[in-house]
C-alpha positions as protocol buffer text, in pm:
chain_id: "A"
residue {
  index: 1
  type: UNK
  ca { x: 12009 y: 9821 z: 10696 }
}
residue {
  index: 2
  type: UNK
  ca { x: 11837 y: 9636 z: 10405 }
}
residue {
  index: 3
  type: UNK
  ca { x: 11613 y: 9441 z: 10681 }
}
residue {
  index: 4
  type: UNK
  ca { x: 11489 y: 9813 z: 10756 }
}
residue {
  index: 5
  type: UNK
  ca { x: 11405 y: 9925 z: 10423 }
}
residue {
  index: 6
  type: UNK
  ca { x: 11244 y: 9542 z: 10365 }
}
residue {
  index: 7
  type: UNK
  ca { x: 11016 y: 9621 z: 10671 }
}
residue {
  index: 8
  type: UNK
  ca { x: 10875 y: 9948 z: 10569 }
}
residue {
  index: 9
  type: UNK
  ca { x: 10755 y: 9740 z: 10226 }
}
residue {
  index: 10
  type: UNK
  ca { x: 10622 y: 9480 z: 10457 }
}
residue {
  index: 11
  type: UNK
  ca { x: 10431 y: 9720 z: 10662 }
}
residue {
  index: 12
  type: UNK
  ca { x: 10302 y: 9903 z: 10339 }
}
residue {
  index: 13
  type: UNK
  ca { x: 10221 y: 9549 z: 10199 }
}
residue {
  index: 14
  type: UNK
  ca { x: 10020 y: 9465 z: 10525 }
}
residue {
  index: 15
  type: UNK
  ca { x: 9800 y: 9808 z: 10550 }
}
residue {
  index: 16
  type: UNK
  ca { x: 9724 y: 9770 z: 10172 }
}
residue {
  index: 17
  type: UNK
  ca { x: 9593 y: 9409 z: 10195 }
}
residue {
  index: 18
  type: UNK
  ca { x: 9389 y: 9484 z: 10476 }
}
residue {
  index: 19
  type: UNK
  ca { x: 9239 y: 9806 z: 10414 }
}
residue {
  index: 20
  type: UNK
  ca { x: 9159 y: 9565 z: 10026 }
}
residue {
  index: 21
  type: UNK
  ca { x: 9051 y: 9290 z: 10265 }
}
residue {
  index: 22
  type: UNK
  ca { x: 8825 y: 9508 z: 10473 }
}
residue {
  index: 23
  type: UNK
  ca { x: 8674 y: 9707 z: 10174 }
}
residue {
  index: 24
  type: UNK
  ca { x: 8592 y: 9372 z: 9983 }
}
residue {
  index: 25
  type: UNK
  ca { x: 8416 y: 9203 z: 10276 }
}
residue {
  index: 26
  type: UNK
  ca { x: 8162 y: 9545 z: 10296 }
}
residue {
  index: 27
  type: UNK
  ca { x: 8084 y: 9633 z: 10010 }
}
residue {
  index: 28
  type: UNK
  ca { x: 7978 y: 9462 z: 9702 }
}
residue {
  index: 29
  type: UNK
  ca { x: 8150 y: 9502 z: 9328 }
}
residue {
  index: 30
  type: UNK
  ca { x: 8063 y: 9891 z: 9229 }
}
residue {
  index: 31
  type: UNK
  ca { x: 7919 y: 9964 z: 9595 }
}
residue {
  index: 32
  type: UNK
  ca { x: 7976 y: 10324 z: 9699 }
}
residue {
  index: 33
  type: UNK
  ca { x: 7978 y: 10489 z: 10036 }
}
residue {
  index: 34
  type: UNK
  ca { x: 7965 y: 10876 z: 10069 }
}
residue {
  index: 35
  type: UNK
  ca { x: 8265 y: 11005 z: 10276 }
}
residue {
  index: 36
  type: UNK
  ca { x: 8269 y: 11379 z: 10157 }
}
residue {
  index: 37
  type: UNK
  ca { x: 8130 y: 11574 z: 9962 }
}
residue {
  index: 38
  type: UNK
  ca { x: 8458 y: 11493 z: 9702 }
}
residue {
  index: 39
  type: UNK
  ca { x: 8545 y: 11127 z: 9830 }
}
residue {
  index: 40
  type: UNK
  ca { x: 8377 y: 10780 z: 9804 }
}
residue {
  index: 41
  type: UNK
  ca { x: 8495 y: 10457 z: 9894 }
}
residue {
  index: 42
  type: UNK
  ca { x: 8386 y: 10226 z: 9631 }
}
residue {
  index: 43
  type: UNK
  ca { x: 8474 y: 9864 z: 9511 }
}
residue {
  index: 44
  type: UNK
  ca { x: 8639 y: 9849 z: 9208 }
}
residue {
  index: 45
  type: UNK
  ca { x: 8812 y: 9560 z: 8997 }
}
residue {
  index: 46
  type: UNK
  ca { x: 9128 y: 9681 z: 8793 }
}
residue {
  index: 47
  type: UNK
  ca { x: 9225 y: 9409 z: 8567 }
}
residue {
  index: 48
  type: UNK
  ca { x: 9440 y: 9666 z: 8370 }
}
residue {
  index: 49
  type: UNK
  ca { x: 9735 y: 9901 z: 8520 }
}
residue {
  index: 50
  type: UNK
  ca { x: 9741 y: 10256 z: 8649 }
}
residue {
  index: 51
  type: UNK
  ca { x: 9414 y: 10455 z: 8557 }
}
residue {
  index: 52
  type: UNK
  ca { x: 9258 y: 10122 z: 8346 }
}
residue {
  index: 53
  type: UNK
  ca { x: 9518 y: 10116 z: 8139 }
}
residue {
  index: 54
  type: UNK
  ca { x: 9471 y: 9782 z: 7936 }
}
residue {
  index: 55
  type: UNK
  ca { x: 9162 y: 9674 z: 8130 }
}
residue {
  index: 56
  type: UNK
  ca { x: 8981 y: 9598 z: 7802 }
}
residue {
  index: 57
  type: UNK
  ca { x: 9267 y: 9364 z: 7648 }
}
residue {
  index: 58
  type: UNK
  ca { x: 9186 y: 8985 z: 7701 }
}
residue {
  index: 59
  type: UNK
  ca { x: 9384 y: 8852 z: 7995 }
}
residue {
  index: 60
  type: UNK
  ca { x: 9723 y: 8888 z: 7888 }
}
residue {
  index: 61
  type: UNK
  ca { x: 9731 y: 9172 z: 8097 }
}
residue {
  index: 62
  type: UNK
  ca { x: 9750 y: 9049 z: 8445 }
}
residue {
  index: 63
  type: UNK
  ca { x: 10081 y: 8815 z: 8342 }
}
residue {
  index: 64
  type: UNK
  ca { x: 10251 y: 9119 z: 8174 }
}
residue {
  index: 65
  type: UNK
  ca { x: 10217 y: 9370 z: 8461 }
}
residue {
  index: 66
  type: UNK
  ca { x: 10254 y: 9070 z: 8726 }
}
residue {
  index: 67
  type: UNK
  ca { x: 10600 y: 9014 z: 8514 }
}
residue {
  index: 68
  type: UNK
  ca { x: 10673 y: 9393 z: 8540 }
}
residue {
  index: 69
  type: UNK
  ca { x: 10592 y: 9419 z: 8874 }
}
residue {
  index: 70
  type: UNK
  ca { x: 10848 y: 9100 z: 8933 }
}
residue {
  index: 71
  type: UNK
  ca { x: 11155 y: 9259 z: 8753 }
}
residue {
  index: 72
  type: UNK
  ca { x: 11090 y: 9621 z: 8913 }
}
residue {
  index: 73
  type: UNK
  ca { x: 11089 y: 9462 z: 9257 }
}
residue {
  index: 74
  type: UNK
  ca { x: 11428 y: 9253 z: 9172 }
}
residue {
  index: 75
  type: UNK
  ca { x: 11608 y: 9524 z: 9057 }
}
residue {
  index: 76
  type: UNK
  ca { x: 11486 y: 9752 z: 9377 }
}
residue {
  index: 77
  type: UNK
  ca { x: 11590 y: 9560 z: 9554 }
}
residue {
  index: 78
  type: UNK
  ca { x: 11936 y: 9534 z: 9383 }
}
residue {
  index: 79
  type: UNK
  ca { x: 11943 y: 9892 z: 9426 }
}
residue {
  index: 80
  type: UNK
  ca { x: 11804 y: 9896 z: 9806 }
}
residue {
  index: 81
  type: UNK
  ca { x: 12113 y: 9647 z: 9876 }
}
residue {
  index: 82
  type: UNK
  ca { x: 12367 y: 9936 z: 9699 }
}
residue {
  index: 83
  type: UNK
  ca { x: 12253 y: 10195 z: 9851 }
}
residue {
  index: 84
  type: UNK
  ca { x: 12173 y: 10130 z: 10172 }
}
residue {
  index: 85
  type: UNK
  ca { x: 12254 y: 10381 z: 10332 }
}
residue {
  index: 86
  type: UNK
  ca { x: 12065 y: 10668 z: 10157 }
}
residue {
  index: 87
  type: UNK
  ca { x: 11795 y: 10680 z: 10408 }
}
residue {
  index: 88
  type: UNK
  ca { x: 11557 y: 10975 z: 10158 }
}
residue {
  index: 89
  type: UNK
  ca { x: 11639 y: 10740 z: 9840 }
}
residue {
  index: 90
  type: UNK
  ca { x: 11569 y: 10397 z: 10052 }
}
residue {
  index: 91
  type: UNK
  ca { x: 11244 y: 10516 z: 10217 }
}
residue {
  index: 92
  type: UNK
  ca { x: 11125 y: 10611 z: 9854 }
}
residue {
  index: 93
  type: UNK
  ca { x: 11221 y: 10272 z: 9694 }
}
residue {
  index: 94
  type: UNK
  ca { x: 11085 y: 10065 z: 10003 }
}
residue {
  index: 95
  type: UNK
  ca { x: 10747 y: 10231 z: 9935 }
}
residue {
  index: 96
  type: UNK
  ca { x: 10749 y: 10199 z: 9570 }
}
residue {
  index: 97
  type: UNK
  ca { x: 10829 y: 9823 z: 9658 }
}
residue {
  index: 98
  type: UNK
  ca { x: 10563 y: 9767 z: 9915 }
}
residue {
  index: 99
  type: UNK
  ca { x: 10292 y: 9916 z: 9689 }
}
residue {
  index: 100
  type: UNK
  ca { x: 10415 y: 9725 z: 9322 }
}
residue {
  index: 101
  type: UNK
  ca { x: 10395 y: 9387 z: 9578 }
}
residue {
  index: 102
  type: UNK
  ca { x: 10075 y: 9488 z: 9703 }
}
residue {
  index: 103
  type: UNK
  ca { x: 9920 y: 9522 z: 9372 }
}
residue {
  index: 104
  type: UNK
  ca { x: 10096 y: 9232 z: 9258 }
}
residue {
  index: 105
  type: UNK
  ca { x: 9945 y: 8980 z: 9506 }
}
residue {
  index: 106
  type: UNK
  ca { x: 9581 y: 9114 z: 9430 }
}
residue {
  index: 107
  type: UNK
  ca { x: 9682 y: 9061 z: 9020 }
}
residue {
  index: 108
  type: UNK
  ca { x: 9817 y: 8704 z: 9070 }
}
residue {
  index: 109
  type: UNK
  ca { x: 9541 y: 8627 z: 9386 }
}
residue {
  index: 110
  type: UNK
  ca { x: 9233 y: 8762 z: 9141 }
}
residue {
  index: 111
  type: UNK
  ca { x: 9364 y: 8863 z: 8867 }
}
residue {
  index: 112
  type: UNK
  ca { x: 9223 y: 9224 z: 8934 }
}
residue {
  index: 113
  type: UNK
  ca { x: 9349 y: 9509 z: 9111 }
}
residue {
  index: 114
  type: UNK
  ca { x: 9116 y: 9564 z: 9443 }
}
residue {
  index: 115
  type: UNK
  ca { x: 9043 y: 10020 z: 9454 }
}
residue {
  index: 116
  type: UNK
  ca { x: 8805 y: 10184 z: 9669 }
}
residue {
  index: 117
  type: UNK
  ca { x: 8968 y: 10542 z: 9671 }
}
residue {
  index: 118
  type: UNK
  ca { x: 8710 y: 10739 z: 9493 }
}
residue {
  index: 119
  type: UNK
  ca { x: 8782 y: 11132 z: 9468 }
}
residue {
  index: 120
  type: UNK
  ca { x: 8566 y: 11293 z: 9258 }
}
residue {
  index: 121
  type: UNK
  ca { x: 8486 y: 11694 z: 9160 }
}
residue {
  index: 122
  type: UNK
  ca { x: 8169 y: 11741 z: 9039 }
}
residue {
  index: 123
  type: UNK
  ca { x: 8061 y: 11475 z: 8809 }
}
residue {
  index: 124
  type: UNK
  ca { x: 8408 y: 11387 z: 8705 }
}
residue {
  index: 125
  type: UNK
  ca { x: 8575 y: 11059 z: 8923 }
}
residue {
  index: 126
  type: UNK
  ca { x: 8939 y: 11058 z: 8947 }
}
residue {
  index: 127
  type: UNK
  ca { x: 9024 y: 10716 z: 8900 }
}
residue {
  index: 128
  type: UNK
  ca { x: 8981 y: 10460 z: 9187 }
}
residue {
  index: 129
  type: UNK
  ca { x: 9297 y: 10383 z: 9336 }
}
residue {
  index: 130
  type: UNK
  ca { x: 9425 y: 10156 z: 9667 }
}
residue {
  index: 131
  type: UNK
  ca { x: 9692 y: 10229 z: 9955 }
}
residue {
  index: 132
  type: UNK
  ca { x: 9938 y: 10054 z: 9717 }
}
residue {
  index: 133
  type: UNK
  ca { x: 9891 y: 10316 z: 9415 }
}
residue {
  index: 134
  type: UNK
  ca { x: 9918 y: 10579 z: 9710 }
}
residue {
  index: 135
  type: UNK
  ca { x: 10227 y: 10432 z: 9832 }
}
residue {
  index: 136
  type: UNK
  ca { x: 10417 y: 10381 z: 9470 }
}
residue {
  index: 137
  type: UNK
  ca { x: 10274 y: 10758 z: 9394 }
}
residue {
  index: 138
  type: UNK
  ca { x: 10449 y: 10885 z: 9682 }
}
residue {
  index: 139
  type: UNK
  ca { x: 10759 y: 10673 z: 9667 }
}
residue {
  index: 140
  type: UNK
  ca { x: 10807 y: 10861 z: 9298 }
}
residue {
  index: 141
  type: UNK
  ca { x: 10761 y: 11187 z: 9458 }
}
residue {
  index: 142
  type: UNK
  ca { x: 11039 y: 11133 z: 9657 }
}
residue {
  index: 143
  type: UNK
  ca { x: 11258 y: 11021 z: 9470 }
}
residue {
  index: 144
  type: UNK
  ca { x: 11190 y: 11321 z: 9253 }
}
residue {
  index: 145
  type: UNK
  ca { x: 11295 y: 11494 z: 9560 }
}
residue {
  index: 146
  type: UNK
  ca { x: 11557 y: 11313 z: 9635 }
}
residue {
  index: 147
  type: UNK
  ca { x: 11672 y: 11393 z: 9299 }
}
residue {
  index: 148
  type: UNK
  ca { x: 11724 y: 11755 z: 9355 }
}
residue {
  index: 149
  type: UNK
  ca { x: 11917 y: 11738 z: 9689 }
}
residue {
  index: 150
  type: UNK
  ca { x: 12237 y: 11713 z: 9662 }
}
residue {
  index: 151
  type: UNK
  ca { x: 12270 y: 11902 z: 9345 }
}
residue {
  index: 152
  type: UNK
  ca { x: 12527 y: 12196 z: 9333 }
}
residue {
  index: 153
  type: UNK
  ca { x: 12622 y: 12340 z: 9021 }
}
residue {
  index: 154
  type: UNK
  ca { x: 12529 y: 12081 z: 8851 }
}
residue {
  index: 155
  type: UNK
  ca { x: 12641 y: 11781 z: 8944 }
}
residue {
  index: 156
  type: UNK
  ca { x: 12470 y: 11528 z: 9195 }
}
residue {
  index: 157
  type: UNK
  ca { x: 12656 y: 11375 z: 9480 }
}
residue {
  index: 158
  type: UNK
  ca { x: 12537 y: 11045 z: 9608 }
}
């Protein structure tokens, strides 16, 4: 069952890189298409972590979150293996897995972040994020879920 859970990173890994790929050969660095009146698709450079976080500090950056993004994938993995069988609690960690790997190959690759999700309301611009950030965003959300069900009067059965 671990094979499964690996493939649905693998398949998140594959749709971020080329939706990145395919963004970064049309547009140019800050290049911004009009989807909606609310949504963009822009090309944007992240050297920092989620929402610029860091992006001003030097370099030392990209080797920190690349190192984070290393031990967080180990030990889901680690927990993938023990609980294999939790399909709500797998699907969430495979997708948190796919998108930290995703973002990790564009950090070591460029040493950026490639975003060109771009939803805006009014003047103010949500910040630009990928399929990766999407995927690792929903992957919490589940397992926020997941973290309710199963709970009866207080305890949690897993």
């Amino acid at each position: 069952m671990l094979k499964r859970w690996l493939l649905v990173s693998f398949v998140v890994i594959v749709f971020d890189q080329l939706s990145k790929a395919a963004i970064s050969s049309h547009f140019s660095y800050g290049e911004n298409f009009a989807v909606m009146p609310f949504f963009n698709l822009v090309l944007a450079h992240n050297t920092g972590a989620a929402f610029s976080f860091l992006d001003d500090a030097g370099g030392l950056q990209r080797w920190l979150f690349s190192a984070i993004a290393i031990v967080a994938s180990v030990w889901i993995v680690v927990l993938l293996r023990k609980h294999q069988s939790q399909r709500l609690f797998c699907f969430a960690l495979a997708f948190i897995l796919g998108g930290a790997l995703g973002n990790l190959i564009d950090r070591v690759s460029y040493g950026y972040v490639v975003d060109f999700l771009d939803f805006y309301w009014g003047n103010y611009h949500f910040a630009a994020f990928n399929l990766a950030d999407s995927a690792i965003t929903c992957g919490a959300a589940l397992l926020i879920w997941d973290s309710f069900k199963g709970k009866e009067h207080g305890t949690v059965t897993r």
